[in-house]
C-alpha positions in Angstrom: -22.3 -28.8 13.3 -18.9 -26.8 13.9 -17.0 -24.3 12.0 -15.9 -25.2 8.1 -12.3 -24.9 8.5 -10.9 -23.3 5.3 -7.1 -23.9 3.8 -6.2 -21.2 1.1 -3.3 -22.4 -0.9 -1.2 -19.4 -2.6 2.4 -19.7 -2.8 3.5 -16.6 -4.1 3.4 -13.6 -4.8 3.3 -10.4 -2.9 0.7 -9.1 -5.3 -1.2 -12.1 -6.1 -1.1 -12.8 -1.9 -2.4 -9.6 -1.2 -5.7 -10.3 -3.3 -6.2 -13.2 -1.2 -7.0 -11.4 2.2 -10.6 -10.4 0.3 -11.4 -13.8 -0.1 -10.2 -14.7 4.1 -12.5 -12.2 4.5 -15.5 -12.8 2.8 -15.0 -16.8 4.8 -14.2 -14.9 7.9 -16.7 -12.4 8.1 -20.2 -13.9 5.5 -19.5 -17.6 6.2 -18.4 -17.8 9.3 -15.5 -20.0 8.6 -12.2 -21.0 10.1 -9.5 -19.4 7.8 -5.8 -20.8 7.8 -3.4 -20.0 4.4 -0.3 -21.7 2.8 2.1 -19.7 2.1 5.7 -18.9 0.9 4.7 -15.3 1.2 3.7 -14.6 4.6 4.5 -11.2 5.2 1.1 -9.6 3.6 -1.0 -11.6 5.9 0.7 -10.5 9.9 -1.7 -9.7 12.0 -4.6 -10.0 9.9 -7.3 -11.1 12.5 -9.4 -13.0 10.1 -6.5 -15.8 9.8 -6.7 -18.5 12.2 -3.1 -19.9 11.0 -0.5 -19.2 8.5 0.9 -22.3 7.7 4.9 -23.0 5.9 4.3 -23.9 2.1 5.3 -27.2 3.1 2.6 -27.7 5.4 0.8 -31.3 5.4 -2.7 -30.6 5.5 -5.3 -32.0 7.8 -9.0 -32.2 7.6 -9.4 -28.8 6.1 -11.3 -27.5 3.0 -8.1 -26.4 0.7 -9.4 -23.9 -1.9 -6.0 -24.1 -4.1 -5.6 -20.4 -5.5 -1.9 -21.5 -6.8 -3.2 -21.4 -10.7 -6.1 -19.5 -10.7 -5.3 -16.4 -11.9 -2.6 -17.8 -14.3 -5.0 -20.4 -15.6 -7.7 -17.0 -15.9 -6.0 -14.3 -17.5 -9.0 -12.7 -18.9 -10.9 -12.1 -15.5 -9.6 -9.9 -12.8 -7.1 -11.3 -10.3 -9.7 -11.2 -7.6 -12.4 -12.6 -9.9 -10.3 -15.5 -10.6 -9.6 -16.1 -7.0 -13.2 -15.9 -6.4 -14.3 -18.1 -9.1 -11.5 -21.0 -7.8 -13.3 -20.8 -4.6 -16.7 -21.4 -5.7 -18.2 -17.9 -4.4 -20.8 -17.2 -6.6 -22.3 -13.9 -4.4 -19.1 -12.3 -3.6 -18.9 -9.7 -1.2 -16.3 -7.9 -2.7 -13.9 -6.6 0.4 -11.0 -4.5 -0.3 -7.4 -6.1 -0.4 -5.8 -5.1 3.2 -2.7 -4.8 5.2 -2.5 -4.6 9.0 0.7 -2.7 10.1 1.5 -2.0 13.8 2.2 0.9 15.6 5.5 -0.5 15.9 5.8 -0.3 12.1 4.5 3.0 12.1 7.0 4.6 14.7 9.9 2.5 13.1 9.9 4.4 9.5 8.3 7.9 11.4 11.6 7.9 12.5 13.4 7.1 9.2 11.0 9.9 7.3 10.8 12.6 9.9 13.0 15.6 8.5 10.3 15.5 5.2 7.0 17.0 7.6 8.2 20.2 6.7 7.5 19.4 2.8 3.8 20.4 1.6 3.1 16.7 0.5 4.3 13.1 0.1 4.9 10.5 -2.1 6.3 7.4 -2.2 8.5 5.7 -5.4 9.2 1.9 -6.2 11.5 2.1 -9.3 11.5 -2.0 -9.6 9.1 -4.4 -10.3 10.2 -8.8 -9.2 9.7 -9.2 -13.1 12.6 -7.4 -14.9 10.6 -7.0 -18.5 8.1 -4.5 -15.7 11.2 -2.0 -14.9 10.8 1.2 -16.1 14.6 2.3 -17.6 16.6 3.8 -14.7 16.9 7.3 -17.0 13.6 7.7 -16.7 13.2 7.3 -13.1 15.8 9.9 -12.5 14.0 12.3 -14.5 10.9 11.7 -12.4 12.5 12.3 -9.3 14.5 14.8 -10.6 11.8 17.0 -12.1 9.5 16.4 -8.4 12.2 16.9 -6.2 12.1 20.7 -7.6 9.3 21.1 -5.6 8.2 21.2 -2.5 7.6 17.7 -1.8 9.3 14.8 0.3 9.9 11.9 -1.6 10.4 8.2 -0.1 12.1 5.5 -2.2 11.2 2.1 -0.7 12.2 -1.4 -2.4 14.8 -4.2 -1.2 18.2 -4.7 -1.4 18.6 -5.3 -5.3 16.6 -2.6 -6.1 16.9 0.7 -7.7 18.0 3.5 -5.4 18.9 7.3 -5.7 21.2 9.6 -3.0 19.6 11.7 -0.6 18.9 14.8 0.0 16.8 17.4 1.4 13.7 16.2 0.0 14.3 12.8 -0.5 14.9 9.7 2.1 15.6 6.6 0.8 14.6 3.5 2.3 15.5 1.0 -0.4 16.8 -2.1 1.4 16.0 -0.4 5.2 12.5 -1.7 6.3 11.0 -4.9 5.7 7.3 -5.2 4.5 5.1 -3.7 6.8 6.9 -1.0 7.6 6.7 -0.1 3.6 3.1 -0.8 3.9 3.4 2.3 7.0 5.6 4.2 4.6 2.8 4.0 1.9 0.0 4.3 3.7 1.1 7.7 5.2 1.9 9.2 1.5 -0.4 11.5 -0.7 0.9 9.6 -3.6 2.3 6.1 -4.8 4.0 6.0 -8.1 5.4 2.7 -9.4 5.6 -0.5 -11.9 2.9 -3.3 -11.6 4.5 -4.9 -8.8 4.0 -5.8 -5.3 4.4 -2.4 -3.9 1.6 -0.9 -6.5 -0.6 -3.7 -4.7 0.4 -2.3 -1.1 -0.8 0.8 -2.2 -4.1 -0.7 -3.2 -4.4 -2.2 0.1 -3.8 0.8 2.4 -6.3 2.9 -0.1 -3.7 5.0 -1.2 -3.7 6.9 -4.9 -1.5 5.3 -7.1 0.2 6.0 -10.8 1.0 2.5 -11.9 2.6 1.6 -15.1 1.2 -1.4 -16.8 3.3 -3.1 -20.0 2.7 -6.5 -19.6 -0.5 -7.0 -18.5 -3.6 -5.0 -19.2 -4.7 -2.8 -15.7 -8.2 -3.9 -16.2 -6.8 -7.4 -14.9 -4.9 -5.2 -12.2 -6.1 -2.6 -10.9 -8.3 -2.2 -7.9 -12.1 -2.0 -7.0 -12.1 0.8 -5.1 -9.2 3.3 -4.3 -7.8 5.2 -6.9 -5.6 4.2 -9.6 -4.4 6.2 -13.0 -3.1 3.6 -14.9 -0.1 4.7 -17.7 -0.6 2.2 -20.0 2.4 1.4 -22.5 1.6 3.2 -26.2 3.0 -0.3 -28.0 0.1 -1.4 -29.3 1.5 -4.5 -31.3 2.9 -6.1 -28.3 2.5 -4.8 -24.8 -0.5 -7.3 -23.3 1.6 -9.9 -24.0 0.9 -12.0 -20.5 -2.9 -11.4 -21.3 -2.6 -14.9 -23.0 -4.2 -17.8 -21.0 -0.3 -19.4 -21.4 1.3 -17.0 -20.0 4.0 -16.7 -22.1 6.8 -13.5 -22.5 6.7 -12.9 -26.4 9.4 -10.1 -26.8 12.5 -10.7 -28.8 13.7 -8.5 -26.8 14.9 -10.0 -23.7 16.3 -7.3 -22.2 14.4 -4.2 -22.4 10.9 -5.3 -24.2 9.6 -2.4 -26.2 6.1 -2.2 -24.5 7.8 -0.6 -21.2 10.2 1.5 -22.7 7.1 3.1 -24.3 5.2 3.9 -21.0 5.2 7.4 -21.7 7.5 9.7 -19.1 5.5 12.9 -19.6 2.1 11.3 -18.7 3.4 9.9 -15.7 5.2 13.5 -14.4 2.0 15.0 -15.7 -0.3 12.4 -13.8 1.5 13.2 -11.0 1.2 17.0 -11.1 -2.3 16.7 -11.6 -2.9 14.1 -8.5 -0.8 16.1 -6.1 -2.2 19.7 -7.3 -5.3 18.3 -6.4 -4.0 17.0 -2.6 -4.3 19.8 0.2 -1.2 20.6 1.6 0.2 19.0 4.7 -3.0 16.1 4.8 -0.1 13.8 5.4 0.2 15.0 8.9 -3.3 14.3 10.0 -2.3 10.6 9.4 1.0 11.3 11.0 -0.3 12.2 14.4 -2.4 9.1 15.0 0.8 7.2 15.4 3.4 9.8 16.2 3.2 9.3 20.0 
């Protein structure tokens, strides 16, 4: 009998794709399957080598096994993303593999590059001041107070995002790289930092991947949905406890009258964060970054 060939159906989006590459590999690697994927998101999943094919969205399948993922966790919103994902496809023994990202050298000696005049700095971290969803952006005030208050000290700090994306000048200890490297070169970026601090978006989830700590700030939906299995994440959580949660709901629906600003992430606390992030990088020897550094910079 040959090979079950697998087709895993997720449209979009960077976040919810990356939590698909568990579930590749548990059919990859325990079940010994054929794995292709649907996708309008294919960036997350070059050069994984557990993927047979990555297919257009408009793909006609074949004979395959489709395991639709395009509902799952927004039919499931009180199980973990990956939990839904798993429960869609019928694994009832998961094996639990880490989301992950697979970044070239060619990615990594692109953004070296771009980042080079922060080695001197004691450590790194990385900022995403966006989020696709605009009710998940942090104010622009208080991401300039962030980066303000850390670029007093002695650390490098890399802005990554795209185009539309919030941005800040540069200068001695800070490069920005909003709108200047496409997706796996931020994955490089991130996965050569100390720190990743950003919104629940597709960037926090990058950080996830490439094992990186991470501050995330979480208004909409609850972190416990979030957050990952195994490297570290300090949640800040939004203080408004009547309505942050709000995408929590099975539905799905945005419940702020507010449909600018909502009030759950203008209360995601600025000291915690610049507090969570002294206590992270206090803890982070100085100059690890450049062990990681030197297996690529060659």
């Amino acid at each position: 009998m040959g090979k079950r060939h697998i087709l895993i159906k997720r449209e979009m989006a960077i976040g919810d794709v990356i939590w698909v590459t568990p579930l590749i590999e548990h059919f990859a690697v325990i079940e010994k399957c054929e794995v292709s994927v649907m996708t309008s998101r294919k960036d997350p999943l070059e050069n994984n080598p557990f993927i047979n094919e990555i297919y257009d969205y408009e793909y006609m399948p074949n004979d395959e096994e489709i395991i639709d993922l395009d509902n799952s966790y927004e039919s499931q919103r009180n199980k973990h993303i990956l939990a839904s994902y798993y429960f869609t496809a019928k694994i009832n023994n998961p094996s639990f593999f880490r989301p992950t990202l697979y970044p070239t050298f060619n990615n990594y000696n692109r953004v070296l590059d771009k980042i080079s005049r922060l080695f001197s700095k004691d450590k790194l971290i990385t900022i995403h001041c966006s989020a696709t969803s605009i009710f998940r952006i942090w104010p622009r005030d208080r991401w300039n107070v962030l980066i303000n208050t850390l670029n007093e000290l002695n650390i490098g700090i890399i802005l990554v995002g795209a185009n539309a994306d919030y941005s800040f000048e540069e200068n001695e200890n800070i490069v920005n790289l909003v709108g200047c490297t496409d997706f796996l070169d931020s994955a490089a970026v991130i996965s050569l930092s100390d720190l990743f601090i950003g919104g629940d978006s597709g960037m926090s989830h990058v950080a996830f991947a490439m094992n990186i700590p991470a501050i995330v700030l979480y208004n909409l939906v609850s972190p416990e949905f979030r957050m990952p299995y195994a490297s570290y994440c300090k949640p800040i959580v939004s203080n408004s406890n009547g309505c942050r949660f709000c995408m929590n709901n099975c539905d799905g629906i945005y419940r702020c009258d507010n449909k600018i600003t909502p009030e759950c992430v203008l209360n995601v606390s600025l000291n915690e964060v610049i507090n969570s992030a002294y206590n992270i990088i206090s803890n982070i020897p100085s100059k690890q970054f450049i062990n990681k550094i030197k297996l690529f910079n060659k």
